[in-house]
C-alpha positions as CSV (number, residue, x, y, z in Angstrom):
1,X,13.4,15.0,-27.5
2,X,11.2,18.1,-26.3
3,X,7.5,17.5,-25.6
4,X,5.2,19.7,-23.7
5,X,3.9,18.4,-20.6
6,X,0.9,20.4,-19.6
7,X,1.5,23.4,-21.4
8,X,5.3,23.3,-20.2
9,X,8.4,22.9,-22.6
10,X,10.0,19.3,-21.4
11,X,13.3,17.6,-22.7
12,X,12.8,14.2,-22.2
13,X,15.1,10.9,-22.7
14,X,11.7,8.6,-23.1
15,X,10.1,7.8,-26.1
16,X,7.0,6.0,-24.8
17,X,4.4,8.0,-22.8
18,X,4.6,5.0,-19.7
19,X,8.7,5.9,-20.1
20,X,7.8,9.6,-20.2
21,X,5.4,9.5,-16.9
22,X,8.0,7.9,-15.3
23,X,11.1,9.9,-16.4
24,X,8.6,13.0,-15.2
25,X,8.2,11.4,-11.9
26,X,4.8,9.8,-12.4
27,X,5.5,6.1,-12.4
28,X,3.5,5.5,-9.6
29,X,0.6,8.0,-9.9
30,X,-3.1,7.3,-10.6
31,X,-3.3,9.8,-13.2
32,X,-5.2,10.1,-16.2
33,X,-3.4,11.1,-19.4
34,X,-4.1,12.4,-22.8
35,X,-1.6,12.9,-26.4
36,X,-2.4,15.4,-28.3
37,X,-6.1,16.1,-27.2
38,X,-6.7,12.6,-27.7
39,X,-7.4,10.4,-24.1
40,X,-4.5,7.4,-23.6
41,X,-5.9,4.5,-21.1
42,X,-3.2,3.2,-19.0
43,X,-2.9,0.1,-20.5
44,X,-1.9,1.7,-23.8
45,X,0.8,4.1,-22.2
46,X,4.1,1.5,-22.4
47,X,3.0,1.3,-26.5
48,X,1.8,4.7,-27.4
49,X,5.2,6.0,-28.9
50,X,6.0,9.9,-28.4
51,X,7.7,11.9,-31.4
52,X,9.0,15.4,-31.2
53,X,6.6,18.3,-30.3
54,X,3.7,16.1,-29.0
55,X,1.4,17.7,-26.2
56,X,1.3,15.6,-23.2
57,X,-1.7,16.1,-20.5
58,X,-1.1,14.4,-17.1
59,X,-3.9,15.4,-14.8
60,X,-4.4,13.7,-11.3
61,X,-8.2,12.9,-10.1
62,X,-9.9,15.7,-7.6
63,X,-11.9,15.1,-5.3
64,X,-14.2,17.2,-3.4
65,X,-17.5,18.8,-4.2
């Protein structure tokens, strides 16, 4: 199915977003990540199911001041 993954047209195979991270090479990454505007914890990623044309966010934590 095609997402976009932070702004970026993405075919994927997955159709959970924990699947999707991981297919994306984010399996092990502390990231924070969001579906369609809306925030997904990470212990809601394996059930939060993705359909055709959702809007993935992935963004990693800075640090620094």
């Amino acid at each position: 199915m095609r997402i976009e993954v932070n702004g970026t047209p993405r075919d994927i195979a997955a159709t959970t977003l924990e699947a999707a991270l991981a297919e994306l090479g984010w399996a092990e990454a502390r990231v924070a990540t969001a579906l369609n505007g809306d925030f997904v914890p990470s212990s809601a990623r394996a059930a939060q199911m993705l359909r055709e044309g959702d809007r993935v966010e992935v963004l990693a934590p800075m640090q620094g001041g």
